[in-house]
C-alpha positions in Angstrom: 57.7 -97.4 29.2 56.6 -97.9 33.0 55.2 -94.7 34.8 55.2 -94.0 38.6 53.0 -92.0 40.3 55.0 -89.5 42.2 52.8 -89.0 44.5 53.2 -92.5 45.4 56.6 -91.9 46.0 56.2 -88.6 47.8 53.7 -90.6 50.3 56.9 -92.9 50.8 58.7 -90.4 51.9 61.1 -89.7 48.8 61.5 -86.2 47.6 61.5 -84.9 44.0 64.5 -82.4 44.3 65.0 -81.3 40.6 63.4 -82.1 37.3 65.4 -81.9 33.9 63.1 -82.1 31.4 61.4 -85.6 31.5 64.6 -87.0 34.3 63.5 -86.2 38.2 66.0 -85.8 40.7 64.6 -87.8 43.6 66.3 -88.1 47.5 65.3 -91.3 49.4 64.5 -91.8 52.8 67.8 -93.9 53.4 69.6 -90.7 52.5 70.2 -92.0 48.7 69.8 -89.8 45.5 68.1 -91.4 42.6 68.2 -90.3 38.9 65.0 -91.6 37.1 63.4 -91.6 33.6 63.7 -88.6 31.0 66.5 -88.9 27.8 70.2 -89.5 27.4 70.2 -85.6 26.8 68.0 -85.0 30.2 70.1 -87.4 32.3 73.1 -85.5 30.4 71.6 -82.3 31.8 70.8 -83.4 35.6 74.4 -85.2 36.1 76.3 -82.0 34.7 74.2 -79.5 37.5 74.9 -82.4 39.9 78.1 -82.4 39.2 78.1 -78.1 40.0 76.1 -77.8 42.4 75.3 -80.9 44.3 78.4 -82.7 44.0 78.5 -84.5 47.1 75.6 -86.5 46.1 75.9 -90.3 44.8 73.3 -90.9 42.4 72.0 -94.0 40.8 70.5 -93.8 37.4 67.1 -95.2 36.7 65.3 -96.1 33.4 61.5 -95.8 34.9 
């Protein structure tokens, strides 16, 4: 299993949003949404509260 730094990330300009349990909810700099790491069950999680409460988003799913 590969591991990213967030604070990599965050120095790109990307933004952690929301976390569900292991999954991270993370906005882009081009505006796109991005779904990475965690569990089926944690990705489960994050795409049902995305689908309630942030439902205009797009969001690609990541493995990492």
């Amino acid at each position: 299993m590969k591991l990213e730094n967030l604070d990599e990330k965050l120095a790109r300009g990307a933004e952690v949003i929301a976390r569900f349990g292991k999954a991270a909810l993370i906005k882009q700099p081009n505006g796109s949404w991005q779904l990475k790491g965690g569990s089926e069950e944690d990705r489960l999680s994050a795409r049902e509260w995305i689908s309630l409460f942030h439902h205009e988003a797009v969001v690609v799913c990541g493995r990492n």
